[in-house]
C-alpha positions, 0 to 999 in steps of 0.5 A, a space after each residue: 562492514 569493516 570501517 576503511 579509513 578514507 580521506 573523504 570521511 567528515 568528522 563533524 562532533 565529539 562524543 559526550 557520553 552515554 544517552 538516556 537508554 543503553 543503545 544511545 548516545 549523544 554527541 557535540 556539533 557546532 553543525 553550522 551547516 544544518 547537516 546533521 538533521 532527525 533521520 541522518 545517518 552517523 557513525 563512530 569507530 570502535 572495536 567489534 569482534 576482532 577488528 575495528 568497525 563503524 558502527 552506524 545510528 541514525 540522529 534522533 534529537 537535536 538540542 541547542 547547548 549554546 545560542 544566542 542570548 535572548 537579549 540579542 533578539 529584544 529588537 526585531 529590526 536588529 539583527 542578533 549577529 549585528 548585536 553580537 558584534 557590537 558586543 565582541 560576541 564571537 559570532 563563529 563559535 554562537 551555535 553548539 548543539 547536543 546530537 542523540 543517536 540511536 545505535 543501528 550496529 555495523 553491517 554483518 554481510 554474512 548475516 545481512 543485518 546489523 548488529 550491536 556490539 553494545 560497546 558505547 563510544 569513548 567520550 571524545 571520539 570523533 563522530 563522522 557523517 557517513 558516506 553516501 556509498 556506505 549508506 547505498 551498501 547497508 540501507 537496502 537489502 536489494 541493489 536498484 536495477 537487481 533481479 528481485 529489487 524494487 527501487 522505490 526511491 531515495 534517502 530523503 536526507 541526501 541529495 536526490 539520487 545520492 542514496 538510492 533505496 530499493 526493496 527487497 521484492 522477495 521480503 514483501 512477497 513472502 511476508 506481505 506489505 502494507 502502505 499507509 497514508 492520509 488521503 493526498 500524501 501519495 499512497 497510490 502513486 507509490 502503489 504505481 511506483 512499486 507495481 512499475 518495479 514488479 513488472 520491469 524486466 528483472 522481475 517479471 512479477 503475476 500481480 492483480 490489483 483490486 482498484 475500487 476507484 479506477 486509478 490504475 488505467 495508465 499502467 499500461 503505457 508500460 508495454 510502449 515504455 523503454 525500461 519495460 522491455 528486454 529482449 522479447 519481453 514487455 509487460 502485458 497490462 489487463 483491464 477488468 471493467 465492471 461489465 466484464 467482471 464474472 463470478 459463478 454462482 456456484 463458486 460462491 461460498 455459503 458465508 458468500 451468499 449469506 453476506 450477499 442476502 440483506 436481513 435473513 431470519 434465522 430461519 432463514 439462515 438454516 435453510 439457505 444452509 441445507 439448501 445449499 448443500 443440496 445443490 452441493 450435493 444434487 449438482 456435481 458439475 456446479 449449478 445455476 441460479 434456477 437450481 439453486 432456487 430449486 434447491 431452497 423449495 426441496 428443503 422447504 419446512 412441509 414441503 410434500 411430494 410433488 408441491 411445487 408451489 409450496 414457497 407460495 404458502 411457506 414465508 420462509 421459502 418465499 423471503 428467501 426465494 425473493 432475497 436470492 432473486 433480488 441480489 443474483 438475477 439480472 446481475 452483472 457480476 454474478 452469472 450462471 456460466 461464465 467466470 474470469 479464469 485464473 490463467 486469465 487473470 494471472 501470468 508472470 509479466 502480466 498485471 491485471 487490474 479488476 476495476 471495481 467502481 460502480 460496484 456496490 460495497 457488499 459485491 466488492 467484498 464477494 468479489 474480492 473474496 472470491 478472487 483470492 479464496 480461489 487463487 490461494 486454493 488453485 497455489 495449495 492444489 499446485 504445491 500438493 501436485 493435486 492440479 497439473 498442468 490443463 487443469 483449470 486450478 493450476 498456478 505453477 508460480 507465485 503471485 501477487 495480490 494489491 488492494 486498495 482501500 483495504 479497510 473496506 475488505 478487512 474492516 475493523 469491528 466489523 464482519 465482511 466476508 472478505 476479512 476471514 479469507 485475507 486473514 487466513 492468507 495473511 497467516 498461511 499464504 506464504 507457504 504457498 506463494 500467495 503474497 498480499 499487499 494492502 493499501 489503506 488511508 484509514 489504519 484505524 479502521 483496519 483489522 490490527 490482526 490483518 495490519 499486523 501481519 504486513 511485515 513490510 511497511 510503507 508509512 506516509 503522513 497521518 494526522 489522525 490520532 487515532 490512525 497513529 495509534 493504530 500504527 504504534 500498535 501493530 507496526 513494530 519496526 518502526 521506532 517512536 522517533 519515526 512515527 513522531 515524523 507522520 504528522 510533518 512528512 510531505 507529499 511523497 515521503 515515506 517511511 519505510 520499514 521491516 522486512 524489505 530494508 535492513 532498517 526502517 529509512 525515511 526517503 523521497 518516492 522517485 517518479 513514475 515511468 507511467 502517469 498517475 492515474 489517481 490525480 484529484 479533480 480541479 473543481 475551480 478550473 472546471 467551473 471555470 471552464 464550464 462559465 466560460 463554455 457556456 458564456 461563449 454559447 450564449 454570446 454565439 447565440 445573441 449574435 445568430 438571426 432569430 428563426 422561427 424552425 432552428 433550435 438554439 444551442 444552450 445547456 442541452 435543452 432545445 430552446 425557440 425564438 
């Protein structure tokens, strides 16, 4: 970016030097006007590789060097401005401030990043605030309403719709996103928000959502939505409820049913193993839950040639037979025959959301697992051309995978089964086209390995020590002086950072299109309403003739005169 004199720049302090690390300097600003607030961008000019640049940094500290005597504040009553007059203080010149900036560089359009030329300002340069069109160029790596952009929201320092900020949707779908808030501060209506970016017309994204709570029902008053459609295209939103939710036996992995099966013995563990590979090899074309079980009584300890009834003598057997029945027979999930396809679940334009509410924890692991082993395999068999065209594993297209509450998938110090494949996508899934996308209130709860691997990272307020430190660890873009704002940011602000923007920026999450789904029950006006229903049930009553042969109306229970 070459600096272009403009009769619009403001100069608003003076450099005074050098700051306490070679990429910071500090400058003097009377800023009367509370304009150069942490996070404001600024710049000064300077010569950069041949030519004259304004080189970019963002406010990282603000000290008072002149206020206000205390003594003008000795009485509370009086103003000190009233005080200072009295006095002959001048009263225009009582506030002057020390400005610290962290240095970002100028823009390299050629590289699309920035770049330090390490040459710290003059003392006495002027320092000037910059323009909101410079900063709608340089922030973004995506330009709003672009293919591949998702406008998300807008520079929190400006005025809204000043400085729009949009995503670069190709750096978080080859380098995974995380977003990271404390519970009300917004994560899911973001999560709205970038899903409504994925399926506009200029983008077109294949998305499922694993949605344990229900939340993202309201995404489909897309399709009856204006900006959702061009043309012949508008987005197609599928709803997977509980009861419509199947997985196959006999897709399930041996680490699958070994997480499903509570309190196997180690015996047991061996067994389960050899079964499984019994039926692996004994059924080709898969199997159901009887040949499963008919497998654990063929490699049965002791079993002879027709006993068939050897479980009955054999605990082991018996234990395992029970465990297995326990947890598949008579499942909702788990099913002999039927199984979602992936061409059910995924096409570009389409958002497919698995509700998982009502669903045990352990299940909701194996579900997820499942899911995404199988779509990361069916993208390996497509790229390698093992799987063409009417095969059943064939996704000729990248996808997109959403997962809220991603500490319960991928918990720290502990072993679920979903962590091993969320971990192997996380690290290889790129190559393939399998991008992930986490959605978490608890980071500290979340595996680092898995949190570190998000390269894209969408922070909102934590509070949470811990959860702070967590972040520190794992998320390198984003600078002390930002993660010193987690505890202060407000519903709906967040910091972004990595790969999706060309710096970590601090903004202001725009509306949704669609409602948010996820919005928190109001107990006192439900209790209320319920008082009040039930008083004017009561006073209805009070007023009826009594009758021997007709029940009054109450709380559900048939009461008589």
């Amino acid at each position: 970016m070459t600096a272009i004199p403009s009769p619009e720049r403001t100069c608003i302090g003076t450099v005074k030097g050098p700051g306490e690390t070679p990429h910071e300097f500090t400058f003097i600003a009377p800023d009367p006007e509370r304009r150069v607030k942490h996070g404001e961008f600024v710049y000064f000019l300077a010569q950069a590789d041949g030519q004259e640049r304004a080189i970019l940094g963002r406010v990282t500290g603000r000290l008072p060097v002149r206020i206000f005597p205390d003594s003008f504040m000795a009485d509370p009553a009086v103003p000190p401005e009233t005080v200072a007059g009295l006095l002959g203080y001048d009263s225009d010149a009582r506030e002057l401030f020390q400005i610290t900036v962290t240095v970002l560089g100028y823009f390299d359009e050629g590289l699309k990043d920035f770049v330090n030329p390490r040459v710290p300002p003059l003392g006495g340069a002027p320092v000037y605030i910059a323009e909101d069109e410079l900063l709608a160029q340089v922030l973004s790596r995506g330009r709003k309403g672009e293919r591949g952009s998702a406008h998300i929201g807008d520079l929190l320092s400006r005025e809204p719709g000043a400085v729009p900020v949009a995503l670069n949707v190709r750096g978080f779908t080859s380098t995974h996103l995380a977003i990271i808030a404390s519970t009300g501060s917004g994560k899911s209506y973001l999560a709205g928000v970038l899903l409504e970016e994925l399926l506009k017309p200029y983008n077109r994204a294949a998305v499922m959502v694993i949605d344990p709570h229900g939340e993202y029902n309201t995404l489909q008053q897309m399709a009856n939505l204006p900006e959702f459609r061009e043309g012949n295209y508008k987005p197609r939103v599928r709803i997977f409820q509980p009861d419509q939710i199947r997985i196959r036996i006999d897709s399930l992995t041996l680490a699958d049913l070994r997480y499903l099966l509570p309190n196997l013995s180690e015996k047991m563990h061996y067994q389960l193993g050899r079964a499984y590979n019994f039926a692996q090899r004994s059924f080709r074309n898969g199997y159901t839950l009887e040949q499963l079980l008919y497998s654990v009584r063929q490699v049965a300890d002791g079993r002879k040639e027709g006993d068939e009834e050897a479980e009955e003598d054999d605990p082991t057997t018996g234990g395992l037979i029970w465990r297995i029945n326990s947890a598949l027979r008579g499942s909702r999930i788990f099913h002999d025959l039927e199984n979602l396809e992936l061409s059910e679940l995924f096409e570009p334009g389409q958002c497919t959301v698995i509700q998982l509410n009502e669903v045990d924890r352990r299940e909701q692991q194996v579900i997820a697992a499942t899911l995404l082993r199988r779509v990361y395999q069916a993208r390996i068999a497509t790229v390698k051309k093992r799987a063409g065209r009417g095969d059943r594993n064939y996704i000729p297209f990248p996808v997109f995978c959403l997962l809220e509450e991603a500490h319960n998938y991928a918990p720290a110090n502990a072993d679920a089964v979903s962590s091993d494949v969320l971990k192997q996508i996380l690290s290889e899934g790129r190559k393939f086209g399998v991008s992930i996308g986490l959605i978490s209130q608890r980071p500290g709860k979340l595996d680092s390995d898995v949190l570190s691997q998000c390269m894209t990272q969408c922070i909102m307020r934590i509070v949470n020590p811990i959860d702070q430190n967590r972040i520190a660890e794992s998320v390198e873009s984003v600078g002390r002086d930002l993660l010193k704002e987690l505890p202060a940011l407000s519903k709906g602000q967040v910091i972004v950072s990595g790969a999706s923007v060309n710096t970590p920026v601090l903004l202001k999450v725009r509306r949704r299109h669609t409602e948010h789904g996820g919005e928190d029950i109001d107990a006192p006006a439900e209790w209320r309403h319920w008082f009040e229903h039930e008083q004017a049930i009561q006073e209805r009553d009070e007023a009826l003739p009594i009758s021997k042969d007709v029940p009054r109306e109450d709380d559900g229970t048939a009461l008589w005169a």
